[in-house]
C-alpha positions as CSV (number, residue, x, y, z in Angstrom):
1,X,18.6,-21.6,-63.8
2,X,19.3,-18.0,-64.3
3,X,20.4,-15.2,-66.9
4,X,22.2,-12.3,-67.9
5,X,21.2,-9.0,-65.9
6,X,22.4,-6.2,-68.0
7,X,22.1,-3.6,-65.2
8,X,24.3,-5.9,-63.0
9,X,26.6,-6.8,-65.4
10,X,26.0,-9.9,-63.8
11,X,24.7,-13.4,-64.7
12,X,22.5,-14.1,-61.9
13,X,21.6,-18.0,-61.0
14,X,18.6,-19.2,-58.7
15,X,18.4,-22.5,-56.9
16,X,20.2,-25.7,-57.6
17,X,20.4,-28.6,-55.5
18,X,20.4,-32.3,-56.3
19,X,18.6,-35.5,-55.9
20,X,17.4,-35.0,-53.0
21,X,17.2,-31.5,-51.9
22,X,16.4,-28.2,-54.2
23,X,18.0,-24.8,-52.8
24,X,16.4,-21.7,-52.8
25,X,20.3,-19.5,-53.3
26,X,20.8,-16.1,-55.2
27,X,24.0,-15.7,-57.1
28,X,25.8,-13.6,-59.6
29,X,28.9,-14.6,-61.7
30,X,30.5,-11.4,-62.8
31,X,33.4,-13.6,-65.1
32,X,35.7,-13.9,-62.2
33,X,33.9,-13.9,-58.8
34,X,30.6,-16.0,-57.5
35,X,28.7,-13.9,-55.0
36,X,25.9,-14.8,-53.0
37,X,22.7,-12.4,-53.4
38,X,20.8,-12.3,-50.6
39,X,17.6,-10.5,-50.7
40,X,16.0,-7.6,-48.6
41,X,13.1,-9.6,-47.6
42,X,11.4,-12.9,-48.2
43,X,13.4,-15.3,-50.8
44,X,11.5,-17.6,-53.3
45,X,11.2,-20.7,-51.9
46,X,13.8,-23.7,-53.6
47,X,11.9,-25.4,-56.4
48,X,13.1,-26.8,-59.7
49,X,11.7,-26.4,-63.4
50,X,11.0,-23.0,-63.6
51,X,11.6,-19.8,-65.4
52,X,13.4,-17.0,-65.4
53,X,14.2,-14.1,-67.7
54,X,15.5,-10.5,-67.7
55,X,12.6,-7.8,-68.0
56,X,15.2,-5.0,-69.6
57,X,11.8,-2.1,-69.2
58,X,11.9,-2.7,-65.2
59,X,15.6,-4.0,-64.8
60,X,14.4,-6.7,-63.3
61,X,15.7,-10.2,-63.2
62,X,12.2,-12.4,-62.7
63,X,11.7,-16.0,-61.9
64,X,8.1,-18.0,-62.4
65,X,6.5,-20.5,-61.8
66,X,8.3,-24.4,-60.6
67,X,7.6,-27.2,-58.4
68,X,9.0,-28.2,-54.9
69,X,10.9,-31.1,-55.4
70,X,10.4,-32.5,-51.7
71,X,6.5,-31.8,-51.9
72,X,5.4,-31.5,-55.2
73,X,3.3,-28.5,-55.0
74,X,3.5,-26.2,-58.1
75,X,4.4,-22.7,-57.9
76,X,2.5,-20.2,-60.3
77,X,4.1,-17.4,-58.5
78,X,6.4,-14.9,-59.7
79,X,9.5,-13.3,-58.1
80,X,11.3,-10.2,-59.4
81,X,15.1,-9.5,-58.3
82,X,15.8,-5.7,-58.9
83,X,19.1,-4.3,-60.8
84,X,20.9,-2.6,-58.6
């Protein structure tokens, strides 16, 4: 699931996966090229069925919430992916 990021210029995509595995990957599709976003620090952990949304006031691309396919625990964090 992901978005467009305005300050990237970017539509950014979070996890993926398939029947039997979720994945926890960054991307960003800038109309031609896929590149993989990999964070400065600690990653969300792969889960499916949540949300994401870009917060144009903090230029932040932010994901919420989910559940972990292989475990079924529910996420009611938030994760926040900065602009730049």
């Amino acid at each position: 699931m992901g978005g467009y990021a305005p300050a990237l210029g970017e539509v950014v995509v979070f996890g993926g996966g398939d029947t039997a595995v979720d994945q926890d990957a960054t991307w960003a599709w800038d109309g031609t090229n896929w590149s993989q976003l990999v964070p400065g620090g600690a990653s969300p952990p792969a889960r499916e069925q949540f949300g994401t949304v870009w917060d144009p006031s903090s230029h932040q691309f932010l994901i919420f919430g989910g559940i972990s396919f292989q475990s079924g625990q529910v996420f009611r964090d938030t994760w926040k992916l900065s602009g730049n």
